[in-house]
C-alpha positions in Angstrom: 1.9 -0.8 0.4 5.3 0.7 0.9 5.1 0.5 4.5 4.8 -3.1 4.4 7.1 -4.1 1.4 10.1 -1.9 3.3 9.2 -4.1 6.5 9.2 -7.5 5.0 12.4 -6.9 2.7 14.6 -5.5 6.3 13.5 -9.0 7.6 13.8 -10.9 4.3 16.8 -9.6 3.9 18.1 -10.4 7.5 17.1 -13.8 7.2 18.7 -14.7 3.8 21.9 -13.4 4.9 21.8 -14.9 8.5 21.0 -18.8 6.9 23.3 -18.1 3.6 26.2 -17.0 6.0 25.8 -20.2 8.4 26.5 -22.3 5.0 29.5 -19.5 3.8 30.2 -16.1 5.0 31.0 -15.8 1.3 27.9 -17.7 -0.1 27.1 -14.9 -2.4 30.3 -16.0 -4.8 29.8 -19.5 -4.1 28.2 -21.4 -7.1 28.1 -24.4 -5.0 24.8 -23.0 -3.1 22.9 -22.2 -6.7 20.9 -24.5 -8.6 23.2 -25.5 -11.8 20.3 -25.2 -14.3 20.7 -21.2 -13.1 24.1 -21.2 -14.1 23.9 -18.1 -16.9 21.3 -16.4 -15.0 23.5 -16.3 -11.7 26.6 -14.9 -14.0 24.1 -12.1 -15.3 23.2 -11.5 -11.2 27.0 -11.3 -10.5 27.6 -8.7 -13.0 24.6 -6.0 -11.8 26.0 -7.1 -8.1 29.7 -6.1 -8.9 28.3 -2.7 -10.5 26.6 -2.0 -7.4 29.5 -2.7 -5.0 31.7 -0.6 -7.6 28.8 2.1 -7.4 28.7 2.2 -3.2 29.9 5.0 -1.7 28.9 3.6 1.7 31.9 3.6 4.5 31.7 -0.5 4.8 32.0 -1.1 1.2 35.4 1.5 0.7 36.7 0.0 3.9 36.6 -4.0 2.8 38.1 -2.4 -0.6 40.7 0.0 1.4 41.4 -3.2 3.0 41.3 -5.5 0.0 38.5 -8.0 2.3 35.7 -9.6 -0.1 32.8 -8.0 1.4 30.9 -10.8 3.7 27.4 -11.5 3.1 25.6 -9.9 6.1 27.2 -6.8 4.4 27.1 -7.2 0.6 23.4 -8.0 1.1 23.2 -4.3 2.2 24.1 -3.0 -1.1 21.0 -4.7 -2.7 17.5 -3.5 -3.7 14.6 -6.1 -3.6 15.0 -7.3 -6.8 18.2 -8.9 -6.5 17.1 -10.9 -3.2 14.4 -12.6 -4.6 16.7 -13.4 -7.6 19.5 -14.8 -5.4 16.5 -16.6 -3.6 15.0 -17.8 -6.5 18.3 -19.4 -8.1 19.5 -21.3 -4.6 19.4 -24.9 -4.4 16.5 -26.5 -2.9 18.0 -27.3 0.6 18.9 -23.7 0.9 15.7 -22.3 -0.2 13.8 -24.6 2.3 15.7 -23.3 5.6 14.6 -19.6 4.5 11.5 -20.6 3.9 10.7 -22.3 7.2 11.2 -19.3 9.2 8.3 -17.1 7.2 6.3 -20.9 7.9 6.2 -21.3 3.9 6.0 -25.2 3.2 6.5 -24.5 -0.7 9.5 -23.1 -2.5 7.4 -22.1 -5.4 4.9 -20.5 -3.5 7.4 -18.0 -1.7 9.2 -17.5 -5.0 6.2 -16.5 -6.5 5.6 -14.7 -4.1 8.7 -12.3 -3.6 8.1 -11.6 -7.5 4.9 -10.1 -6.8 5.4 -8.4 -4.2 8.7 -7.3 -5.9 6.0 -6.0 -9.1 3.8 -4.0 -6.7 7.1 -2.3 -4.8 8.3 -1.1 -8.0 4.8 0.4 -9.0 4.2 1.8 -5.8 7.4 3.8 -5.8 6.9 5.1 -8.8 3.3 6.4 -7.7 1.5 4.2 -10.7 -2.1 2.8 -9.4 -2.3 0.0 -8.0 -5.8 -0.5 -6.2 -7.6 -2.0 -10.0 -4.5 -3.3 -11.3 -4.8 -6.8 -13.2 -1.7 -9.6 -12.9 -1.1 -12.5 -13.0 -2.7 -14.7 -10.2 -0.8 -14.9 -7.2 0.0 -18.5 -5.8 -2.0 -19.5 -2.5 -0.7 -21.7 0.2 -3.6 -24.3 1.6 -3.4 -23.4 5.1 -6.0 -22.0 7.7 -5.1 -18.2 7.0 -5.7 -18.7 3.2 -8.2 -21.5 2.6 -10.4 -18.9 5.0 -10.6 -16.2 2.6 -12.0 -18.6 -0.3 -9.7 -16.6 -3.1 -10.8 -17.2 -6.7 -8.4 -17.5 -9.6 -10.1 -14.3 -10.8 -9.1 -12.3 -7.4 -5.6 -13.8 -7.0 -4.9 -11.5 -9.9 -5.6 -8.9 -8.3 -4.4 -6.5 -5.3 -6.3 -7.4 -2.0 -4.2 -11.4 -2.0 -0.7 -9.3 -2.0 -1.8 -7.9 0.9 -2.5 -10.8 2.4 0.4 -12.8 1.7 2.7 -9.5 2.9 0.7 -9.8 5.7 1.1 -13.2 6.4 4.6 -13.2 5.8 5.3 -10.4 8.3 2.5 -11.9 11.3 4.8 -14.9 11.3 7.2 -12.6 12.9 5.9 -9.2 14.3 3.1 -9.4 17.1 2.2 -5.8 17.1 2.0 -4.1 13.6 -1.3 -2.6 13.3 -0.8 -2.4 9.5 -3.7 -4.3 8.3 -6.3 -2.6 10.7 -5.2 0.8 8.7 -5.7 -0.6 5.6 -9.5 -2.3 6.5 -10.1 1.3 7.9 -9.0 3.1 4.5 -10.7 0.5 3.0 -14.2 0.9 4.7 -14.2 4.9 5.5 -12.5 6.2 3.3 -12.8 4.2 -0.5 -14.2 6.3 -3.0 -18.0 6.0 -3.5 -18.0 6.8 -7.5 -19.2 4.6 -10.1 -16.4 3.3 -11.8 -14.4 2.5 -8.4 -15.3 -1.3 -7.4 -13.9 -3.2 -4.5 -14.0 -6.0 -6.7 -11.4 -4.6 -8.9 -9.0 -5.2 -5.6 -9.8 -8.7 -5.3 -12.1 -8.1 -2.2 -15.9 -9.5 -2.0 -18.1 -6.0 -1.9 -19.3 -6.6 1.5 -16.0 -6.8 3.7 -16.6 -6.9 7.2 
């Protein structure tokens, strides 16, 4: 899952910072792009951002500070972990929220914020090694398009593992012709998944005869 989290947040973040930095090179400390109603939440964001930059020890941050240069965006956004992007992302106004969205072919706002939550729960679990593969949430939000409607998810099965991977997958095929990432996964899947009692594919979200 790490494989595909670290892929999709490189390219999340390079998108966010290449459409936030068309608006303002300095969007990140503009208040004009966030959604008023977000107004506390977004001075709580500033604060954990400014204890990061204070925190970086990397050469571009002590050189915009040698320099006394506000850090632009396609370099602040460096200093930040997953978390904070789907934050920002989640606190932008509409308009802003729609151009990102378009280029991962996401119609709803919702839907990709809810998403980058989730996926933002299973990072953090998967990095600190917790299981995963039975783990019960809450149910993921589905787009109604041909890649989703064909899987026939239940509201029982969004909740589960098996729809994360395939709205990370869906998110990154909109962009990368030649990861192989999901064939791995139907081959751990289908050799290699434990044949014991208690271990059910079901408890992933997938149907028991996955073909």
């Amino acid at each position: 899952m790490l494989d595909i989290i670290e892929r999709f947040e490189v390219h999340f973040r390079t998108v966010l910072a290449h459409e936030m930095s068309r608006a303002n090179p300095l969007a990140y400390l503009d208040k004009q792009v966030i959604n008023p109603k977000f107004e506390d939440r977004y001075a709580q964001w500033q604060q954990k951002l400014k204890e990061k930059i204070n925190a970086s020890r990397d050469d571009f941050v002590l050189w915009h500070k040698q320099e006394n240069k506000p850090l632009p965006f396609w370099a602040v956004v460096e200093t930040w972990d997953f978390g904070m992007l789907s934050k920002y992302f989640s606190m932008l106004k509409r308009r802003h929220q729609n151009e990102i969205a378009q280029r991962f072919n996401v119609d709803n706002t919702a839907v990709l914020i809810n998403w980058l939550n989730e996926i933002n729960i299973v990072r953090n679990q998967s990095a600190h090694h917790s299981r995963i593969w039975n783990r019960k949430g809450n149910p993921i939000k589905i787009l109604d398009n041909v890649f989703f409607n064909q899987w026939n998810l239940s509201e029982e099965s969004r909740k589960r593992l098996y729809p994360r991977m395939l709205v990370l997958w869906y998110l990154i095929s909109q962009t990368s012709e030649n990861y192989q990432w999901l064939d791995k996964v139907h081959n751990l899947i289908k050799e290699e998944f434990p044949m014991v009692p208690n271990a059910k594919l079901k408890s992933m979200g997938i149907i028991e005869n996955l073909s």
